[in-house]
FIZA-441736 format. One record per residue (C-alpha): residue in one letter; x, y, z. Coordinates in pm, whole numbers, plus 50000, padded with zeros to 5 digits. Layout:
AXYZ...
END
This chain:
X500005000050000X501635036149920X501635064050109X498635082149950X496225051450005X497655051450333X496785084550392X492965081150261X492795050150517X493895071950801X491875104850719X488385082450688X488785061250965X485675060851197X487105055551536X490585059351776X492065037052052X495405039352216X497535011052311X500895005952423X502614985152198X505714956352286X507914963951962X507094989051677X504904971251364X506364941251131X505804937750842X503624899750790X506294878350667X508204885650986X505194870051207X506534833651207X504054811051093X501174812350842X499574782950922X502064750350849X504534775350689X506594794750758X505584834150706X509054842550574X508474815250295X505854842350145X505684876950004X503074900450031X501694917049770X497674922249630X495664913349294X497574933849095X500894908549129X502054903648772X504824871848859X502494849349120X502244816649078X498064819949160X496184813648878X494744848248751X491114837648820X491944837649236X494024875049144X490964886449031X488754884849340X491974904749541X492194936449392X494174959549599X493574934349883X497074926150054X498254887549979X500644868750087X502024844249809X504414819849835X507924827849721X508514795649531X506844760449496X502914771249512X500584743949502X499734729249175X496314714449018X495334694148708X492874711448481X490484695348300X489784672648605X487384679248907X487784691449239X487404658849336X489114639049128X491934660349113X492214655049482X492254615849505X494964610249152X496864636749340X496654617549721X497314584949587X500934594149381X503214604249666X501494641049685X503814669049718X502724696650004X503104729749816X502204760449939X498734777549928X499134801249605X496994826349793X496874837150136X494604863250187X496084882750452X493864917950444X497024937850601X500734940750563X501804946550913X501514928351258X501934941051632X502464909451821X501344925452160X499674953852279X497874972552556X494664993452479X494915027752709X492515048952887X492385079952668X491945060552294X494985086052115X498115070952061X500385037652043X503395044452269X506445019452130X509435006852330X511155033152191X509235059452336X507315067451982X504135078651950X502125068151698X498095081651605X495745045951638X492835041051438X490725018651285X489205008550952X486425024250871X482875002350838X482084980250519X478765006550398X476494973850395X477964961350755X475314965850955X477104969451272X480384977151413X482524988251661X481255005251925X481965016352346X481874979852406X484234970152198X486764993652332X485684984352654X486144947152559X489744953352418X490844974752740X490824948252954X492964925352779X496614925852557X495744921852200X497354918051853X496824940051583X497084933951183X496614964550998X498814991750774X501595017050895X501725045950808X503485080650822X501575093751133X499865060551281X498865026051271X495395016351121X494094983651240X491834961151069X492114929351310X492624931951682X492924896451828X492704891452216X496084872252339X494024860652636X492314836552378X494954809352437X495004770052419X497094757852732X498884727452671X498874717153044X496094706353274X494114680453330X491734660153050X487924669053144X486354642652875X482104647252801X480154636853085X477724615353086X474964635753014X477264660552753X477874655452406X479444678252154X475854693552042X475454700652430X478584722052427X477914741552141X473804749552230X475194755852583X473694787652688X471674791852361X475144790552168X477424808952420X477454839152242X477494861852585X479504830252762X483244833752896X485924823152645X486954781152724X489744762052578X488684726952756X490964694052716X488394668752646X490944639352590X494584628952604X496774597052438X498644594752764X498164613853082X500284646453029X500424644052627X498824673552538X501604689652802X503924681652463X501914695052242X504374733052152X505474723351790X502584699251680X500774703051398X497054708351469X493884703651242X490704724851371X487214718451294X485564757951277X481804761651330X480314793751353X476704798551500X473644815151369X473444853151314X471084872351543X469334894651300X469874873550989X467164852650935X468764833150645X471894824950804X470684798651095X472254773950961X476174787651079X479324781750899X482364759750874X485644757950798X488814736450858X491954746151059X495644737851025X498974753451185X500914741951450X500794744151839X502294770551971X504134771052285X502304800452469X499024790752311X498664816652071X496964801351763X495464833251559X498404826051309X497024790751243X494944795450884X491494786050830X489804776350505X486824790550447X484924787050137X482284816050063X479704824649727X482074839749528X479534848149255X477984877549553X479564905149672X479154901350118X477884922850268X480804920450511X483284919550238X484444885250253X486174865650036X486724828849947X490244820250068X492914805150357X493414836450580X494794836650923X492684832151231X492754861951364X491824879651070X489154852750994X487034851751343X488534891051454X488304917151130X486504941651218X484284938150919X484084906050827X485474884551135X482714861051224X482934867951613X481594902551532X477944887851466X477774850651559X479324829351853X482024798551729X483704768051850X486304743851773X487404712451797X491214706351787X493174677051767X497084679051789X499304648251596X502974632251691X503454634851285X502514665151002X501174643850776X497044643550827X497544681350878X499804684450554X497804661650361X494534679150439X495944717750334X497774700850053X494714690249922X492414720050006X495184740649833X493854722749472X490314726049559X490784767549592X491744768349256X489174747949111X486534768549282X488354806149175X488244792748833X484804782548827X485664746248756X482544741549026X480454765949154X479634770749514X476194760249583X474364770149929X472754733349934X474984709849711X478594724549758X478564747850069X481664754450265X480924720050518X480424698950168X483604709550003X485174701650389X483944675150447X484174660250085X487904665250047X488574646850361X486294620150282X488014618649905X491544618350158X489874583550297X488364598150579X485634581450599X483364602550854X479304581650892X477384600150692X473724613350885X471154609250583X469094632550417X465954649450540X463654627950297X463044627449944X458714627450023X459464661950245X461064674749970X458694668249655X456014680849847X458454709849921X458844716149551X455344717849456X454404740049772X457234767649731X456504766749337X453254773849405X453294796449713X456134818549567X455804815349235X458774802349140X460664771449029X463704779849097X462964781349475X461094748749478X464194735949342X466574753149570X464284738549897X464554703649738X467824702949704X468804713050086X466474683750197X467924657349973X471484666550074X473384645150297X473154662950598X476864661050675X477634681250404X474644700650453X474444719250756X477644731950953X476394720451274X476084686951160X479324683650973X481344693951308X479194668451503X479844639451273X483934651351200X483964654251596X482484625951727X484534602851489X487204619651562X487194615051909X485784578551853X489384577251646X491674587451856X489934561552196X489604534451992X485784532151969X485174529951591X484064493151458X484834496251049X487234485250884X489634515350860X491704532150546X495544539350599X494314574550686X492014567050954X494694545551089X496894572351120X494554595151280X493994570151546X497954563051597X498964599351548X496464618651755X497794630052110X495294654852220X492154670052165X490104702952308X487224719452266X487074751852236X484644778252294X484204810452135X482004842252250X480524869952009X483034901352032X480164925452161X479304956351949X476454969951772X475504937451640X472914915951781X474154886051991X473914854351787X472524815551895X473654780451802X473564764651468X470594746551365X471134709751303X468044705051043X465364722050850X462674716651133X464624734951391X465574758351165X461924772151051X461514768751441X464284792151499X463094816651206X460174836051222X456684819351144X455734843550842X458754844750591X457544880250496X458944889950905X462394872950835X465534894050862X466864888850510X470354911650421X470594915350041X473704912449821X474734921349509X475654897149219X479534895849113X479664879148775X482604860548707X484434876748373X483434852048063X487354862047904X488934842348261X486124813248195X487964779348039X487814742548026X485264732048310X484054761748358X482964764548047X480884733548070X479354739648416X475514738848353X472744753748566X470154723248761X467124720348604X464414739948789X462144708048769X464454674848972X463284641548801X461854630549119X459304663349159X458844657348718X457974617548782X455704631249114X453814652248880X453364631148649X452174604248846X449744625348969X448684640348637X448044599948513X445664596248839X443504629748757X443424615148413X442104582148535X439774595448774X438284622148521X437934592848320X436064570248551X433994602048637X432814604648264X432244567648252X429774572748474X427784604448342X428154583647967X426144556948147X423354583748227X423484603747929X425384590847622X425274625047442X428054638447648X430674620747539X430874644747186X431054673647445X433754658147635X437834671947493X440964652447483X442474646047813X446084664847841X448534670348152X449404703548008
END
């Protein structure tokens, strides 16, 4: 970012805190890890970078967004082969664990630590500097942000801070509380007999207003997860349902890698989370691996602005499961920013593409069913009719004939978490793949981990739903009441469209199922109309030249 942008940021920011800061602002690549990697391993730069390895689909969603690409040996991916597909040829020959191609890091600088002050001026340095602190200013179709609270929040605690330096100030677009650790010691407190991982997360209506809790649930040995500072870790990410957001019940997910670290600190492990890239959000996020604390703690688009989270997280003696799993997502990212597959809110939603790439991996995680094929052709023809449209009949029938492990978030962490857990203790009766034998040998430790809404001016979010009953129980009664938060279409370039994306066709409004329903029933009008003018021929003969051809048109 150059001066002048930097001064525009400063001069429009909406709001000023002071802090005192433990060592002047680095730049990103000087943070230590990104994830697996190492942060020096990268370079930052934004959309605009003319010599990345991304492909120039992924650059175009960036713009003057700061990146951090690799400096050599990005991930690769086939083309002309699915997601999918790409993912299994790719696992099966000896993969190779490249880099993510695009890091999306939102700023270029980092202060590790930091102290909010009283008066909400100035950063005071080591050195005795003084710098001017502000922050970003509000995303115009956020509908909340910072506010008293959230300064109030921040005071009481030392924070980190991502965000831009500049001439007369820092500008912060992340501020990440360091009291949010994961301790390696303690004692393991596994579920109770009357807890379960659903318990946890709809504790206190989704534990949005609950205290922070990093909770050891199990251990390989007693005093294992005491060993965990080096580990590499995979995270399961839910996030809960938005408070004044009636279509967004259903929470999000996303999957976590990095290592341990030995303090606890883990806002510099990355998170994958997959977002509609054909709409602009109204928070301004974008598809991508981003950092932690930028991903649950921007001040725009961090989800612990507007919903509670949790996590599970397991830590392993080797990288591999980790290394394997980012390696993988890695090839899926560019599939989806070339359009090779489009995200879908029902069919490929950020806990199916999850879920499916560790499944494709050979994780084989028991899949929960689908809601029912009946409830959803009598869906179909309700919604058509009701609203008027096909296309929402279809879009109703396909969320309740999705497997609802790769349907709903909520579900997704359940099933990932309990057979995870069942993994590591031994409890799981199939016939496992070389992968699930691995997790079960390699996993030393696992916590849960709960996460409470950052307050502000944004209403305090619940728990996830886990299916479509509880989630028209959750949502108001009369649809025309619901909270609904528009968004604008971003259509993908036709000059960056090629090979699969070329070929990706829209779903028919009409499924086969709801077509052979209707026709079915169009066959028994037709033979009870018939039967009915049977009997009138039978009492007057002369109607049958009054009576018209039979159609289902």
């Amino acid at each position: 970012m150059n001066n002048k942008k930097k001064s525009r940021v400063l001069a429009c920011a909406l709001a000023s805190v002071a802090w005192t800061a433990h060592g002047a602002p680095i730049p990103a690549t000087e943070d230590g890890k990104l994830g697996l990697y190492s942060a020096r391993d990268f370079r930052i730069t934004d959309g605009s970078c003319g010599d990345c390895q991304a492909v120039p689909q992924a650059l175009w969603y960036f713009n003057n967004e700061p990146l951090a690409v690799p400096v050599q040996h990005a991930a690769d991916f086939s083309r002309g082969t699915r997601a999918q597909a790409d993912v299994a040829a790719w696992a099966a020959n000896n993969p190779d664990l490249a880099a993510q191609p695009v890091v999306w890091l939102g700023s270029s600088s980092v202060i590790p630590q930091a102290q909010m002050s009283v008066d909400g001026k100035t950063v005071t340095l080591d050195e005795g500097n003084t710098l001017d602190f502000n922050i970003v200013p509000k995303v115009p179709s956020n509908l909340s942000y910072w506010n008293d609270d959230t300064q109030k929040f921040f005071s009481q605690r030392p924070v980190r801070l991502r965000g831009e330096s500049g001439e007369t100030g820092f500008v912060a677009r992340t501020v990440w509380p360091l009291d949010y650790r994961i301790s390696a010691g303690g004692m393991a407190k596994p579920l109770d007999a009357d807890e379960s991982l659903k318990s946890l997360v709809q504790y206190e209506n989704g534990g949005a207003q609950s205290a922070y809790q990093a909770r050891l649930l199990w251990e390989s040995s007693p005093g294992a997860a005491e060993n965990a500072a080096g580990k590499a870790v995979v995270g399961l990410m839910l996030n809960g349902a938005q408070g004044d957001d009636d279509e967004a019940h259903g929470g999000h997910f996303g999957v976590v890698t990095g290592r341990f670290e030995a303090d606890g600190n883990w806002s510099r492990w990355l998170v994958n989370n997959f977002y509609n890239l054909d709409s602009i959000s109204e928070k301004a996020i974008i598809a991508a691996a981003t950092p932690v604390d930028k991903y649950l703690m921007d001040l725009n688009s961090g989800q612990s602005y507007y919903r509670p989270s949790y996590m599970l997280v397991a830590t392993f003696k080797s990288d591999r499961p980790a290394a394997l799993y980012q390696g993988a997502i890695n090839r899926v990212y560019q599939h989806l920013y070339r359009h090779d597959f489009v995200y879908d809110h029902s069919r490929d939603n950020c806990a199916g593409i999850s879920i499916d790439t560790f499944r494709t991996l050979g994780w084989r995680v028991p899949e929960r069913g689908v809601e029912g094929y009946a409830k959803a052709t009598a869906a179909w023809f309700y919604v058509a009719a009701s609203e008027r449209s096909l296309g929402q009949g279809r879009k109703l029938y396909d969320y309740l004939t999705t497997e609802t492990s790769r349907l709903y978030p909520a579900v997704t962490f359940d099933a990932m978490g309990n057979d995870l857990l069942a993994l590591a203790q031994g409890r799981v009766s199939r016939k496992l793949t070389p992968l699930e034998q691995q997790l079960a040998q390699d996993i030393e430790a696992i916590w849960f981990v709960r996460i409470p809404q950052i307050p502000s001016s944004r209403a305090y979010g619940l728990a996830p739903v886990y299916g479509f009953d509880q989630y028209m129980k959750q949502a108001p009664a009369d649809r025309s009441e619901w909270k609904i938060i528009p968004v604008a279409d971003r259509p993908f370039p036709d000059k960056l469209r090629d090979g699969l994306a070329l070929k990706h066709k829209t779903p028919s409004p009409v499924p086969l199922p709801v077509a052979g329903a209707g026709l079915g029933l169009c066959l028994i009008v037709a033979w009870l109309g018939r039967r009915w003018l049977k009997r009138r021929q039978s009492r007057d003969p002369s109607t049958l030249e009054q009576v018209a051809e039979s159609s289902c048109g």
